[in-house]
C-alpha positions in Angstrom: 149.6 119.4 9.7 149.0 117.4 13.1 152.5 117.7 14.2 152.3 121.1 13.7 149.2 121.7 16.0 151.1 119.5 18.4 154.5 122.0 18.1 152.4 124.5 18.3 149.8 122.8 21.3 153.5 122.6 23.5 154.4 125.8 22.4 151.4 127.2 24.1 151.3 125.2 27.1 155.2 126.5 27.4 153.9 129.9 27.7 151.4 129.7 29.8 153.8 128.0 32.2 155.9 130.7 31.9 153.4 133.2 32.3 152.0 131.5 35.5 155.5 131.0 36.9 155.5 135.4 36.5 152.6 135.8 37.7 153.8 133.9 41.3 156.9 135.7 40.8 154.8 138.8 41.0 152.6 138.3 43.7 155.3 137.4 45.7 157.4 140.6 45.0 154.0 142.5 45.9 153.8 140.5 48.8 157.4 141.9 50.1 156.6 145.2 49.0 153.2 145.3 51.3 155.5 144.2 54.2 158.2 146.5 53.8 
């Protein structure tokens, strides 16, 4: 049960890296796309 919540804890944590790591991605591609 505990190592579950702590798979599932990284799993989470994983994801909201990756969704932070879009979200630059996409303000920077807007970024370009208000200077072209």
């Amino acid at each position: 049960m505990f190592i579950d919540s702590e798979k599932r804890l990284k799993q989470l944590s994983d994801e909201a890296k990756k969704n932070t790591e879009d979200l630059e991605e996409a303000k920077k591609n807007s970024r370009f796309t208000q200077v072209s």
